[in-house]
C-alpha positions as CSV (number, residue, x, y, z in Angstrom):
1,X,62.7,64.6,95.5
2,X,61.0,61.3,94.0
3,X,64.0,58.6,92.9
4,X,63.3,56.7,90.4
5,X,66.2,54.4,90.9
6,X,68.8,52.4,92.5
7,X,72.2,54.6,93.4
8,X,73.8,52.3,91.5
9,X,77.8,52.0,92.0
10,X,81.0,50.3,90.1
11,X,82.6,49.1,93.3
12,X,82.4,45.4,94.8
13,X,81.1,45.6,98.7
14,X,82.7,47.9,101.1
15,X,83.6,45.7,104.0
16,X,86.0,43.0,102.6
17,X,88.1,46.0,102.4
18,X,87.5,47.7,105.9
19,X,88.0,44.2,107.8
20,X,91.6,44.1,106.3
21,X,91.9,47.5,107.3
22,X,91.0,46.8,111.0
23,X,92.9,43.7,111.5
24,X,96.1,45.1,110.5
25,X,95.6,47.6,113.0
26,X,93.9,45.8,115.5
27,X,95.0,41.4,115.0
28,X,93.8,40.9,118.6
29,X,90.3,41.3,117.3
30,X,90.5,37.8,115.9
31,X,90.2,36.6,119.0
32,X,86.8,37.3,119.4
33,X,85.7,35.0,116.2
34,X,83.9,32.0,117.8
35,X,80.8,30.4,118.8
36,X,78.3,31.2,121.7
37,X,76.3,28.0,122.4
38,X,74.0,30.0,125.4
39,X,72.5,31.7,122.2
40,X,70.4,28.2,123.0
41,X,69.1,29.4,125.7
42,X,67.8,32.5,124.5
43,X,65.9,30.4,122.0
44,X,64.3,28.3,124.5
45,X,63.3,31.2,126.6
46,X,61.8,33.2,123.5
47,X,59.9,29.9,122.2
48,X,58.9,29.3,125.5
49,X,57.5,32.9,125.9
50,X,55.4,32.8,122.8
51,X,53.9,29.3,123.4
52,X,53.1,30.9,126.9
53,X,51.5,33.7,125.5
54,X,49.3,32.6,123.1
55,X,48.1,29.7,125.8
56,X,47.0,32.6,127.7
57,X,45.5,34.6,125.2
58,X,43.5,31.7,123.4
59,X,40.2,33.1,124.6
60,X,41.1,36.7,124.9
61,X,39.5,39.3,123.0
62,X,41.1,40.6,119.6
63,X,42.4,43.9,121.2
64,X,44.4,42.3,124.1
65,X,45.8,40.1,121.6
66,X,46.9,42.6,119.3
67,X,48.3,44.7,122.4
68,X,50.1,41.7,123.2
69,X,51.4,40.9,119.5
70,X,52.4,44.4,119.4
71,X,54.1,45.2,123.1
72,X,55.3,41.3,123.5
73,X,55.0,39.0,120.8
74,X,56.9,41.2,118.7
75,X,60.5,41.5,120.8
76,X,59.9,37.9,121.2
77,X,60.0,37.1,117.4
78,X,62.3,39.6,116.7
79,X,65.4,38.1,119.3
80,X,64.1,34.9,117.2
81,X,64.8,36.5,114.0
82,X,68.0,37.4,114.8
83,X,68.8,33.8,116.8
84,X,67.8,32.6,113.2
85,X,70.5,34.7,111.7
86,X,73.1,33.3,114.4
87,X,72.7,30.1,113.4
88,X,72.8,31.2,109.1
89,X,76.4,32.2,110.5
90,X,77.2,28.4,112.6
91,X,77.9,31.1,115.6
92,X,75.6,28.8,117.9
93,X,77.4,25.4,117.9
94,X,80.3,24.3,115.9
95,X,78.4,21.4,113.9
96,X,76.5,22.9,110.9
97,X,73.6,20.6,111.5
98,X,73.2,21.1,115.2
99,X,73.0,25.0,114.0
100,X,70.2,24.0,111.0
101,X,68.2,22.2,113.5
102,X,68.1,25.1,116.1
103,X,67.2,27.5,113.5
104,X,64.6,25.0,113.0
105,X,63.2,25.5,116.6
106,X,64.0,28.9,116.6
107,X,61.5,29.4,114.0
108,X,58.3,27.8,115.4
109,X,56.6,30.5,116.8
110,X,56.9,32.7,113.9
111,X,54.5,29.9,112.1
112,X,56.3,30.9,108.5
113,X,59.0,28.1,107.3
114,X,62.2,30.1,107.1
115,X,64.9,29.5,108.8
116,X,66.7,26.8,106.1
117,X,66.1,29.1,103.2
118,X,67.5,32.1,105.1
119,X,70.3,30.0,106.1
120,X,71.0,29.4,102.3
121,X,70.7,33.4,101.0
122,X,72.3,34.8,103.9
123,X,75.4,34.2,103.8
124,X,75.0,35.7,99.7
125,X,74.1,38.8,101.7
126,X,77.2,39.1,103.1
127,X,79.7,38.2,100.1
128,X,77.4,40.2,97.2
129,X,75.7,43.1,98.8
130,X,73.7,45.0,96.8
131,X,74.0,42.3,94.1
132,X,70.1,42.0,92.9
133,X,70.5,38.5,91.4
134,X,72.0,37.4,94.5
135,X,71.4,39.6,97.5
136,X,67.8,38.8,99.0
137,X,67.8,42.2,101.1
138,X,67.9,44.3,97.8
139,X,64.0,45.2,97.0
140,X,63.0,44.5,93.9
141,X,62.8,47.2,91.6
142,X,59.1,46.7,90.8
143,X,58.7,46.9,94.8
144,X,60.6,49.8,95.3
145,X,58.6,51.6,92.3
146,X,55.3,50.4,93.7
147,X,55.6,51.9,97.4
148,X,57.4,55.1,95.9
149,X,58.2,57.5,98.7
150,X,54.9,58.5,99.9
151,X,53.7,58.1,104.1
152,X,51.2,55.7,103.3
153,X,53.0,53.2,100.1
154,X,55.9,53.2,103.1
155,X,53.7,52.5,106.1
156,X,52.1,49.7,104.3
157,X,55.7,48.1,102.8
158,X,56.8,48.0,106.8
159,X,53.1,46.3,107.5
160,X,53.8,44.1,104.8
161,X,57.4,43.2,104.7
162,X,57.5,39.7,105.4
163,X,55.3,39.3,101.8
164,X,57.9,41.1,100.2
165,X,61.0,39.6,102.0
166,X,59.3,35.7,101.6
167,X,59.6,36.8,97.1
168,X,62.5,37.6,96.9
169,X,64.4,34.7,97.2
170,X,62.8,33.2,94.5
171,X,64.9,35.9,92.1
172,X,68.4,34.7,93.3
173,X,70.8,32.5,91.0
174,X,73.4,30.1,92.5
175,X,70.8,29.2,95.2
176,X,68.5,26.0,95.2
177,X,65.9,27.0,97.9
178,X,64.2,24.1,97.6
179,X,66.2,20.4,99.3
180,X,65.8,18.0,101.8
181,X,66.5,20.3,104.9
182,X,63.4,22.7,103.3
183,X,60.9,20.0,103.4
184,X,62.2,18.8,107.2
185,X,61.6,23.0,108.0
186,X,58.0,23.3,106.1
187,X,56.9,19.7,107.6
188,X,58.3,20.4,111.2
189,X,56.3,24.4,111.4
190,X,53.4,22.8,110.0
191,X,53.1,20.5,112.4
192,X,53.8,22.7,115.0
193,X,50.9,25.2,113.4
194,X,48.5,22.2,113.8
195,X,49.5,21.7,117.3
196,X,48.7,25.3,118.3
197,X,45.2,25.3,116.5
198,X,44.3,22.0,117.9
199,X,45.1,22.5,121.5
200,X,44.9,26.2,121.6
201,X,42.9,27.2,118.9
202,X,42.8,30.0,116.7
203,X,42.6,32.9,118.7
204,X,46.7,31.9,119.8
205,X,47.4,31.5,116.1
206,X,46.1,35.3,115.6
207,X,48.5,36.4,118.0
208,X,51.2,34.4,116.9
209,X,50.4,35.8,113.2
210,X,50.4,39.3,114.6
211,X,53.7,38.9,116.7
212,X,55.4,37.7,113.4
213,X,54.3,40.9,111.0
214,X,55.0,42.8,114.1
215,X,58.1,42.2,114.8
216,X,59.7,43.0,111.3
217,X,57.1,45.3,110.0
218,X,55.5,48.4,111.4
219,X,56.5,48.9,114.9
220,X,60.3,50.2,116.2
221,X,62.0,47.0,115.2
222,X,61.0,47.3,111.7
223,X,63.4,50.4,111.6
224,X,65.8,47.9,111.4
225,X,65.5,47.2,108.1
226,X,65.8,50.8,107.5
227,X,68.8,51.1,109.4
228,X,70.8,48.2,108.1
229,X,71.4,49.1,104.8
230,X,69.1,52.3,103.5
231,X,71.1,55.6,103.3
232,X,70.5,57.4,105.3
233,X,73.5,59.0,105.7
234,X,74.5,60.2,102.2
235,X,76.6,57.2,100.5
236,X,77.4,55.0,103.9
237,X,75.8,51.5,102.5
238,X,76.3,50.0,106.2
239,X,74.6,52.0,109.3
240,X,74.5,50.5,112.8
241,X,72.5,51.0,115.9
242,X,73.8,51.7,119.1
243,X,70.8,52.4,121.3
244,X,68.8,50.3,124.0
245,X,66.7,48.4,121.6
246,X,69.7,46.4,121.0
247,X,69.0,44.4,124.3
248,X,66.3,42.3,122.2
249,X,68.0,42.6,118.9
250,X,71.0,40.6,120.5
251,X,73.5,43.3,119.0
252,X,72.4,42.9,115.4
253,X,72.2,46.9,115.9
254,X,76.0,46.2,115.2
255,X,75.7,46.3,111.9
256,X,79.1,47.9,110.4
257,X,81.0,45.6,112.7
258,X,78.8,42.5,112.1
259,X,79.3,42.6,108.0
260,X,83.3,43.4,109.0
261,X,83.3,40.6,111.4
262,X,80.7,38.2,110.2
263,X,82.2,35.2,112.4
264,X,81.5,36.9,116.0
265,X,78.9,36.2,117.6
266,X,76.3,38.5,118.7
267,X,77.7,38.9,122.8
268,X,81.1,40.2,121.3
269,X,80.0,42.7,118.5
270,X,80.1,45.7,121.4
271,X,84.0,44.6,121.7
272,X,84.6,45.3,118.3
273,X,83.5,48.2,118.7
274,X,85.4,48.8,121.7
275,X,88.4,47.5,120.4
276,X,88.4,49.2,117.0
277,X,86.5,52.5,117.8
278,X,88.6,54.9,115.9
279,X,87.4,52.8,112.5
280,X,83.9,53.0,113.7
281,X,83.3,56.2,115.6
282,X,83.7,58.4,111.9
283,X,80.9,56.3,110.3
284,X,77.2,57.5,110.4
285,X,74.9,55.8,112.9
286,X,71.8,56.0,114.8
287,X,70.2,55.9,117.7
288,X,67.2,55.3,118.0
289,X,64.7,52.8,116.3
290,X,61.2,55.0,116.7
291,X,62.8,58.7,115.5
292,X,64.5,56.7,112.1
293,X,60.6,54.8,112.2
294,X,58.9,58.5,111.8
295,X,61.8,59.8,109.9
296,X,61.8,56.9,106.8
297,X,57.8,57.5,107.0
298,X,57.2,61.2,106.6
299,X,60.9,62.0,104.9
300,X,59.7,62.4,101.0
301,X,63.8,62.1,100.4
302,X,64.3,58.4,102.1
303,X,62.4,55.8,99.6
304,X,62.7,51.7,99.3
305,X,64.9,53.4,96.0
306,X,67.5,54.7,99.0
307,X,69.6,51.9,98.4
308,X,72.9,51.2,96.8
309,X,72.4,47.8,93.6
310,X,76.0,46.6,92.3
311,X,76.9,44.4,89.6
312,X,80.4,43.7,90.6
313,X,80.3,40.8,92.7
314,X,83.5,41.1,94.4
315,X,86.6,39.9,92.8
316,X,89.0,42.1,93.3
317,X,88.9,44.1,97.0
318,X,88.2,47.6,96.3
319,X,88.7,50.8,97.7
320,X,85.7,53.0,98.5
321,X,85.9,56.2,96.0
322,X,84.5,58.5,98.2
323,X,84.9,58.8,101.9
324,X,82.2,57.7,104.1
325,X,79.9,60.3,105.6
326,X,79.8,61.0,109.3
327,X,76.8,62.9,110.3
328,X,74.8,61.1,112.9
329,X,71.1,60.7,114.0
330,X,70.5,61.0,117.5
């Protein structure tokens, strides 16, 4: 059936109230809040990677490149993506500017200026979900009407996705995108950008281009979008992943226990889990990134509509009304 809206919902945010939950039950969890500076590393390696890359394919022909983009380029931006999101949370180092300027890095090979703003609307993410004036993950209703639920509007919102993710910021209150630290990011990638079409030229700026849309569009990882916060699973706002993909996604497949536990970092989500199974093993879930791909594309139910929009931004911690579903997605 085509939805024509939001499922809209009187409540504030689900987790505040779960995260109490668990750490009565479980306080030895907040043990596991802390920093993980080898999350460095993994930057260096990915950055290093793509640079590599499109060295290699500066004078390769279009197809290679876009087999590349597609098979390499994309896992590589994706672990960027979410390295990006580490340091949004300060879970990299413990000085904030240290975590701003390896976002910074982090962000080069993905040639679009992003990590500072995402830094800034992030964190809203967490403490207004489903909040449209200040949650940058809620689509726009225009957007959600214009891709409706057929194969093809959907397939071409997943190929698109960074257009429509880079607009929506500019919608949020209480957020000044625009400072000193968003000039340093837009000065430092376009320097960068110049540096790759000087010296490599543009054939390793296509396949940087096509690792970027890639990795958040249409291809597996772009099911993460899906994933995160679509329901799928009757009213459940929050789904995670628990399947192999989460290798390159750093644990971000995590999601239930990231929003609970925003301050852990991405090597000790799987303990939470571990720890706190009994609060997490009832919840809906899935399990694999290419059947939920196939399943948002060709199911005429699931829409860019299939998510929950609030206008209670938090206040008082809420109960959930109705009790979580638990059917799962293999």
């Amino acid at each position: 059936m085509k939805k024509t809206s939001f499922r809209w919902s009187d409540e504030s945010e689900p987790h505040k109230h779960r995260t109490k939950l668990i750490i009565k039950d479980h306080p030895e969890l907040r043990q596991l809040i802390g920093r993980n500076p080898y999350t460095f590393l993994v930057i260096t390696l990915c950055v290093g990677v793509q640079i590599a890359a499109a060295y290699l394919l500066r004078d390769a022909a279009w197809y290679w490149i876009a087999l590349a983009a597609y098979g390499i380029g994309a896992f590589a931006c994706h672990t960027l993506f979410v390295c990006i999101h580490e340091c949004a949370h300060n879970l990299i180092f413990k000085n904030k500017t240290a975590n701003t300027w390896a976002g910074i890095f982090a962000n080069l090979p993905t040639l679009m200026p992003s990590s500072v703003s995402f830094q800034k609307y992030h964190l809203k993410h967490h403490s207004y979900q489903g909040v449209e004036a200040l949650d940058a993950d809620m689509p726009f209703r225009w957007e959600a009407k214009l891709i409706n639920n057929s194969t093809f509007g959907k397939a071409m919102w997943l190929l698109f996705y960074p257009i429509f993710q880079a607009a929506r910021p500019f919608r949020l209150k209480e957020i000044n995108l625009f400072d000193g630290w968003t000039a340093v990011n837009w000065l430092v990638q376009l320097t960068f950008t110049a540096a790759v079409i000087y010296f490599f030229g543009w054939k390793a700026v296509l396949y940087l281009v096509l690792s970027f849309f890639f990795s958040v569009g249409l291809h597996p990882l772009g099911a993460r979008w899906v994933q995160e916060h679509f329901l799928t699973h009757g009213e459940q706002e929050t789904k995670s992943y628990y399947g192999r993909l989460n290798f390159p996604n750093l644990n971000v497949g995590y999601h239930n226990e990231h929003h609970d536990f925003p301050s852990v970092p991405w090597n000790n989500l799987p303990k939470v889990k571990a720890l706190a199974g009994h609060h997490y093993d009832e919840l809906g879930h899935h399990t694999s990134y290419t059947r939920l791909l196939f399943e948002f594309l060709f199911d005429r139910e699931l829409s860019v509509f299939s998510r929950t929009a609030r206008s209670n931004r938090g206040g008082k911690i809420q109960a959930p009304k109705a009790k979580e579903v638990t059917n799962v997605v293999a």
